[in-house]
C-alpha positions as CSV (number, residue, x, y, z in Angstrom):
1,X,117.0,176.3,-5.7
2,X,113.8,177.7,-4.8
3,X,110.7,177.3,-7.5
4,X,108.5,179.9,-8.8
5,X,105.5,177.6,-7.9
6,X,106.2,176.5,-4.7
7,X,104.9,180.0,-3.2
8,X,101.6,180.6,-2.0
9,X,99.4,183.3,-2.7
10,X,97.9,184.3,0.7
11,X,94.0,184.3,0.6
12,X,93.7,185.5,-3.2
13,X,93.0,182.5,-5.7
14,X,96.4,180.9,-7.1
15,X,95.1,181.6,-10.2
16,X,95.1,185.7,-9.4
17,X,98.8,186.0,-7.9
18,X,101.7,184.2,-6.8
19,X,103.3,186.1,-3.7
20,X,107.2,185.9,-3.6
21,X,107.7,186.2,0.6
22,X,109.2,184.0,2.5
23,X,106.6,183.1,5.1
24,X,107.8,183.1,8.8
25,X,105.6,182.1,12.4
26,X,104.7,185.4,14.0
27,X,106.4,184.0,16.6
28,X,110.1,184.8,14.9
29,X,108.6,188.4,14.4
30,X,109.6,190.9,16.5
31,X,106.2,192.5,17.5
32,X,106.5,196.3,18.9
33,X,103.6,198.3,20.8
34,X,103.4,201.5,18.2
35,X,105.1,204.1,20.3
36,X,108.4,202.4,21.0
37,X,108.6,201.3,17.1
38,X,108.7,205.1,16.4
39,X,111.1,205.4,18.9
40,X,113.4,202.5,17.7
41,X,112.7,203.9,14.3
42,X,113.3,207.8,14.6
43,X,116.4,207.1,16.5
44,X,118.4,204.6,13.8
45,X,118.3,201.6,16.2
46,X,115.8,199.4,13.7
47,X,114.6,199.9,10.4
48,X,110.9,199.7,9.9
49,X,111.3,196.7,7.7
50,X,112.8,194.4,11.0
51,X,109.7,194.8,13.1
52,X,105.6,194.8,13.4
53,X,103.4,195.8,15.2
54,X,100.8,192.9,14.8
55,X,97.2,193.6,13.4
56,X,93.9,193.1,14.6
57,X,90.3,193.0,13.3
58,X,88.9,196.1,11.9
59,X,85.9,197.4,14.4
60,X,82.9,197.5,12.9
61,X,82.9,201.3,12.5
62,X,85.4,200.8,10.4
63,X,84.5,198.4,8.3
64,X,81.1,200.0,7.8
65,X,83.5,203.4,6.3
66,X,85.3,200.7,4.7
67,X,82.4,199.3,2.9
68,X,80.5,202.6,2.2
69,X,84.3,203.7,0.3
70,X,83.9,200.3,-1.4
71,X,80.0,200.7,-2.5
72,X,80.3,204.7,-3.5
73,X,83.8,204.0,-5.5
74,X,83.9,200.3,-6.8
75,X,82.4,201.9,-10.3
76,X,85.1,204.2,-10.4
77,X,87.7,201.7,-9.8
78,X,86.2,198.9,-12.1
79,X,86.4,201.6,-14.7
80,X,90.5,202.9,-14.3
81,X,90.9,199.0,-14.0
82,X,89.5,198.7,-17.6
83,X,91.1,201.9,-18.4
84,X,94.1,200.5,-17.3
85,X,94.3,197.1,-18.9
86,X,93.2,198.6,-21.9
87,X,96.4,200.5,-22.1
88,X,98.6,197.7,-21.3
89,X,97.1,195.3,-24.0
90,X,97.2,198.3,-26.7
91,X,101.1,198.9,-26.0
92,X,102.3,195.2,-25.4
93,X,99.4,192.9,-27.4
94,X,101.8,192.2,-30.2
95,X,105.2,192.0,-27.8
96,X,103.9,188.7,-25.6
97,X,102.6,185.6,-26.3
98,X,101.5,182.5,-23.8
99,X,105.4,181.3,-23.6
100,X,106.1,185.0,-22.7
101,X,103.7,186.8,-21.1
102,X,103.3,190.0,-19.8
103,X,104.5,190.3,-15.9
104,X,102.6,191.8,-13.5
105,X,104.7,192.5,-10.4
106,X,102.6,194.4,-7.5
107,X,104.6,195.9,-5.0
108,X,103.6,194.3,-1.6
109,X,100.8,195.1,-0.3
110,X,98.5,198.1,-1.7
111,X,99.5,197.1,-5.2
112,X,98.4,193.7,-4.5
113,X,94.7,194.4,-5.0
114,X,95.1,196.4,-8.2
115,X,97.1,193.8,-9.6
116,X,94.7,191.3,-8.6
117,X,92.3,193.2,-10.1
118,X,94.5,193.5,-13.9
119,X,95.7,190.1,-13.9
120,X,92.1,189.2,-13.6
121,X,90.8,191.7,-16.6
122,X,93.6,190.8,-18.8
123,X,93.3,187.0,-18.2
124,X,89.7,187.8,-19.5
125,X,90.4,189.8,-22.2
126,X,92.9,186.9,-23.4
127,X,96.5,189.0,-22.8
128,X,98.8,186.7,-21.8
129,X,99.6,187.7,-18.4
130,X,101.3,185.8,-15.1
131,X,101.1,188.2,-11.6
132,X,104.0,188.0,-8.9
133,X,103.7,189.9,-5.7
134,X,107.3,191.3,-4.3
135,X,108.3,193.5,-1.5
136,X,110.2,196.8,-1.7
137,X,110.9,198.2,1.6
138,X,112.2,202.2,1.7
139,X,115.8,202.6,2.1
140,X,116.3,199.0,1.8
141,X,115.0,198.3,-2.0
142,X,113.6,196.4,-3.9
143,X,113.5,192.3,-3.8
144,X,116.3,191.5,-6.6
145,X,116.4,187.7,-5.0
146,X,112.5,187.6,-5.9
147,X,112.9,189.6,-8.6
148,X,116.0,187.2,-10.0
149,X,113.7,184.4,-10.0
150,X,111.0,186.0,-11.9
151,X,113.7,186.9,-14.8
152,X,114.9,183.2,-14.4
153,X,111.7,181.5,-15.0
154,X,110.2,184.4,-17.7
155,X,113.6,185.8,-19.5
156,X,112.2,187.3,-22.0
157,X,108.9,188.3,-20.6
158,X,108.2,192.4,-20.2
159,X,107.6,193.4,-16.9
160,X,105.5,196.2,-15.1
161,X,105.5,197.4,-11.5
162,X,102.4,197.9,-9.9
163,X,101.5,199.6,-6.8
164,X,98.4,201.1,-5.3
165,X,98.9,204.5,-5.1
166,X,102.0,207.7,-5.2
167,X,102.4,209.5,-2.0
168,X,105.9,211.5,-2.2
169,X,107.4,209.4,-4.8
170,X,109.4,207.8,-1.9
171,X,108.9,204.4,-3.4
172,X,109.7,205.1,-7.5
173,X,112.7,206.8,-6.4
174,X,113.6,203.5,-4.7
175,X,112.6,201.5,-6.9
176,X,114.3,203.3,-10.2
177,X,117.4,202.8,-7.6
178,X,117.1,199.5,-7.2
179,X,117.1,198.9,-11.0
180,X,119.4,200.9,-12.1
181,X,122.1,198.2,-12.0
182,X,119.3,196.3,-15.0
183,X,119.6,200.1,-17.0
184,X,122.3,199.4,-19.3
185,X,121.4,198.0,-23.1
186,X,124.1,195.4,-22.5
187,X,122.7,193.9,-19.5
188,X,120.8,190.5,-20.4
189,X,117.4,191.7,-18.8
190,X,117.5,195.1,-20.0
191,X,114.6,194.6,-22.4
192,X,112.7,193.1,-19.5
193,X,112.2,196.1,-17.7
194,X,113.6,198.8,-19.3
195,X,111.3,197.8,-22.9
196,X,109.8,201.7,-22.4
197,X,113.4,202.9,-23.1
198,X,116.8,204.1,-21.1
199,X,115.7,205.1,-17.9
200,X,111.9,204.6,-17.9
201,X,110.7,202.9,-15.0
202,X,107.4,201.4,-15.8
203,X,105.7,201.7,-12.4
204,X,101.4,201.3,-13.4
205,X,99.9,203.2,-10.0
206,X,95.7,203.6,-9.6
207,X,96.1,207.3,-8.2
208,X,99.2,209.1,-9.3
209,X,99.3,212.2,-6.8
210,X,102.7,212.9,-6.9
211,X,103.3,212.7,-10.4
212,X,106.1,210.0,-11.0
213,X,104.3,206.9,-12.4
214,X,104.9,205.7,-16.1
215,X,101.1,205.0,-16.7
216,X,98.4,205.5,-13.4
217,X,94.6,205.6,-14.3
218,X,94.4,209.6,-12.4
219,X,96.6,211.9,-10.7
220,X,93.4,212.5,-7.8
221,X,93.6,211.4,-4.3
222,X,90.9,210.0,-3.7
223,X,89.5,207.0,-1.7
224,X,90.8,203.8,-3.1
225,X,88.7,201.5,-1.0
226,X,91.3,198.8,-0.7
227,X,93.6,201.8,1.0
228,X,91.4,202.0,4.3
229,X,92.2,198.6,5.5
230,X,95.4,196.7,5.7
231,X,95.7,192.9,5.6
232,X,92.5,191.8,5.4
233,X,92.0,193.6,1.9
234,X,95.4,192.5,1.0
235,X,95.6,188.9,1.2
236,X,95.9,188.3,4.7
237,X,99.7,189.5,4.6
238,X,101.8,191.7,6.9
239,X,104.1,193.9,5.8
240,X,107.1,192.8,4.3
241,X,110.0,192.1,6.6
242,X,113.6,192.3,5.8
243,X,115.5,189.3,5.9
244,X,118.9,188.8,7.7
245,X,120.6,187.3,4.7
246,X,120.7,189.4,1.6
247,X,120.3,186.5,-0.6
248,X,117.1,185.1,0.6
249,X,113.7,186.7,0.0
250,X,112.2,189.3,2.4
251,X,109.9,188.0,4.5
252,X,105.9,188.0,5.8
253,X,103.8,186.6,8.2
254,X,100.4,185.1,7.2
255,X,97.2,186.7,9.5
256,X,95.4,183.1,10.4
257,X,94.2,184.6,12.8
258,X,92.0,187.3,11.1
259,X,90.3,184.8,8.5
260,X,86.5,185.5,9.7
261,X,87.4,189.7,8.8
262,X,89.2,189.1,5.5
263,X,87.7,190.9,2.6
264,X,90.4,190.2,0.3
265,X,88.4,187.9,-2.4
266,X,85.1,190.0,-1.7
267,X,87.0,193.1,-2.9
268,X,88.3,191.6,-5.6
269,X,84.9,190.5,-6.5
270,X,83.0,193.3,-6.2
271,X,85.3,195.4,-8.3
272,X,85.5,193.1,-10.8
273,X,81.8,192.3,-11.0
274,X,81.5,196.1,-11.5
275,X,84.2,195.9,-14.4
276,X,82.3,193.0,-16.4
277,X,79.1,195.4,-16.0
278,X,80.9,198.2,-17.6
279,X,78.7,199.9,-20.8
280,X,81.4,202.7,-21.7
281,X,84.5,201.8,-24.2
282,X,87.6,202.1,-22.0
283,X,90.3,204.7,-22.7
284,X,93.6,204.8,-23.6
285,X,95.4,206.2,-21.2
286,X,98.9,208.5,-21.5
287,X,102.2,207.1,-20.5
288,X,105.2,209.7,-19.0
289,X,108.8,208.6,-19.9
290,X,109.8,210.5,-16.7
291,X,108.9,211.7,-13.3
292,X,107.0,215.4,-13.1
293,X,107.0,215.4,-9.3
294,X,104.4,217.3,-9.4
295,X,103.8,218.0,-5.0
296,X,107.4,218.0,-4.3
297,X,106.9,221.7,-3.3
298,X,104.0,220.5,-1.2
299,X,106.6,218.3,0.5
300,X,109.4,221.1,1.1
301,X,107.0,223.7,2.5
302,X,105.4,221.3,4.9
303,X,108.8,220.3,6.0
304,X,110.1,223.8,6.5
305,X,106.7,224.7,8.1
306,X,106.5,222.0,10.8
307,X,110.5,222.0,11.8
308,X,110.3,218.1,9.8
309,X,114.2,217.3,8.8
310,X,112.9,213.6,8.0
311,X,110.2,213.4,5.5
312,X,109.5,210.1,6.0
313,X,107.6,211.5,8.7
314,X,104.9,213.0,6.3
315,X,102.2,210.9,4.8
316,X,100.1,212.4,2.2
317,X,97.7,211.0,0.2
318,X,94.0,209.6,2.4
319,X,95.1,206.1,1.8
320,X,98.8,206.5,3.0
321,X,97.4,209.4,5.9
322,X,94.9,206.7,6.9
323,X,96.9,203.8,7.3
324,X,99.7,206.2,9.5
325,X,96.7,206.5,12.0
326,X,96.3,202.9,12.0
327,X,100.3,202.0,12.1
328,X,102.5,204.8,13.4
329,X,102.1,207.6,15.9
330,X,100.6,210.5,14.4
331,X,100.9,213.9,15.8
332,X,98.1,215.6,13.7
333,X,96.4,215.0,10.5
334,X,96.6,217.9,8.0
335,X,93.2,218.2,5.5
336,X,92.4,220.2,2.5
337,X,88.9,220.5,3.8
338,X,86.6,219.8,6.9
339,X,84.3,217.7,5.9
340,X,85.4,216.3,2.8
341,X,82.9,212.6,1.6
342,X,86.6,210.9,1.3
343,X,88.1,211.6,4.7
344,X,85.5,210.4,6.7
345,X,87.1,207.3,8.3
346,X,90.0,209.4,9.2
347,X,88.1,211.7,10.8
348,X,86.5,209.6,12.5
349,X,89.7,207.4,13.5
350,X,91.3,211.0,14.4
351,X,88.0,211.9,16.8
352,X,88.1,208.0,18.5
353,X,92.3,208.4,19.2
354,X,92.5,212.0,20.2
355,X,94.5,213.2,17.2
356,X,94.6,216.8,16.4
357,X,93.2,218.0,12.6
358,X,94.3,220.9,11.5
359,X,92.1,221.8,8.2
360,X,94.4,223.8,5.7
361,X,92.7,224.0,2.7
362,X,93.8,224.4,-1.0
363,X,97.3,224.7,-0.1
364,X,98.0,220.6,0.1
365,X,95.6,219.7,-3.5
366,X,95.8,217.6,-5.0
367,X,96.4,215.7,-1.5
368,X,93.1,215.3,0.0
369,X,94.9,214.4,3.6
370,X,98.1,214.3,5.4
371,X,99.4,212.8,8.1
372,X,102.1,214.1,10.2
373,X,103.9,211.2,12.4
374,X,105.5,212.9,15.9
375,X,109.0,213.6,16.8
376,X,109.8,210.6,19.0
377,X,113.9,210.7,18.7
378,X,116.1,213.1,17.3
């Protein structure tokens, strides 16, 4: 049987996460110029989560936006990160202990740098914590083979669900599906996840734009520095990939390639420098036992509005409307305002590709940005 330990933990310090993904030779991956993916997508003949369209280095227009996000909103994220862990140690301090520690899972990859970022503050504020990165994949679910050997090694250790960011609410709604086989008080691991309470799904988000997180730092869309690049502010990782067997872990492949443009560990860094200069007591932040989905009429109108019978094919939120650009085949980017501080690298990435921008206004807030991805197959 596979160990806990014998996984890696891309370019991030062993010490700040282990990543559970099987890692695979790009050469086993099935890469896909972006156009055809859509097509192969849209039409039913391959999931998202069986194909990639391989990276490359950021230009250096956009890792100057990149860094100018980083340097204007590091202090803001240092201080929901303290916020944040803050919370966590006031609800679970006297529940865990060094032989049962609090477990961070992120959801692979944009909650990999937030809980990077936690595991780091709590390690320092002396809550016993241990952080596991996992995929979840829409319409496929969550890792249970990853997550099965987290409850095996930690089985009696809480756990909490960390990712980056709410767009739709796609990904709680898949992963509350994905656990609801673990929401029954007889179930041996029922404690582990469910310790909030029948139903309670205790997903920890940064941003919380569409309302369905148990405890997020802010409802705002805003720009999440680590949201304007992919892997090289995520541990050098790709996407998770589906595996063919349903009993081994998803899979990844491992960027080697793009070591020299990795900002992974200079993220991390910066932020948490920020966070250990920090003057102001953190707050205590709400929890929600239960999803508000608070845009889903956002979500319906722009569906009706643009003819869209698959949502999938909306992206809201600038992080999730950025990375469409740089992913998928957008047919038009959707903002709340023209010249908003926040969308200026998709502007700009919108202006250097040719992509239409429609300005909107109020009628998308709280979403900042949306992207739109075009009809390729019906």
């Amino acid at each position: 049987m596979t160990k806990i330990n014998e996984f890696g933990s891309g370019s991030y310090l062993p010490s700040d996460v282990t990543v559970l993904l099987e890692v695979v030779d790009r050469a086993s991956v099935m890469d896909v110029p972006t156009v055809q993916k859509e097509a192969l997508i849209q039409s039913g003949q391959r999931h998202y989560s069986e194909m990639l369209t391989l990276e490359t280095a950021p230009t250096p227009e956009h890792l100057a936006l990149y860094q100018l996000a980083l340097d204007n909103g590091k202090n803001r994220m240092a201080a929901e990160i303290d916020n944040l862990t803050a919370t966590l140690a006031a609800i679970f301090n006297n529940k865990i202990n060094t032989d049962q520690p609090l477990i961070l899972v992120s959801l692979v990859r944009a909650g990999l740098p937030i809980g990077v970022l936690l595991q780091r503050a709590l390690n320092e504020n002396k809550v016993p914590s241990r952080h596991f990165g996992l995929s979840i994949l829409r319409g496929r679910g969550l890792d249970l083979a990853a997550l099965q050997l987290i409850l095996q090694n930690f089985p009696k250790s809480p756990i909490v669900f960390v990712d980056g960011w709410t767009g739709k609410g796609a990904i709680y709604d898949e992963l509350a599906k994905s656990l609801s086989p673990f929401n029954d008080p007889n179930q041996d691991h029922f404690s582990q996840i469910f310790h909030q309470g029948n139903n309670v799904i205790p997903l920890l988000t940064l941003a919380d734009p569409a309302g369905v997180a148990w405890l997020s730092a802010s409802s705002d869309d805003w720009l999440i520095p680590s949201g304007l690049l992919n892997s090289t502010v995520s541990g050098l990782i790709s996407r998770s990939l589906l595996s063919a067997e349903p009993s081994r872990l998803h899979r990844c492949i491992i960027y080697d390639d793009l070591k020299n443009a990795d900002k992974s560990l200079d993220f991390i860094d910066q932020v948490d420098s920020e966070r250990q200069q920090l003057t102001q007591s953190p707050i205590i932040l709400p929890t929600y036992s239960q999803p508000r989905y608070a845009t889903k009429a956002i979500i319906v109108e722009l569906a009706n509005q643009y003819h869209i019978s698959n949502r999938n094919r909306i992206k809201p939120t600038i992080a999730e409307a950025t990375r469409a650009i740089l992913r998928r085949d957008p047919d038009r980017v959707l903002l709340a305002a023209v010249a908003h501080p926040d969308t200026a690298l998709l502007r700009h990435l919108c202006a250097a590709r040719g992509i239409a921008v429609d300005v909107v206004g109020d009628f998308i807030l709280p979403y900042q940005a949306i992207t739109l991805i075009k009809q390729r197959a019906t």
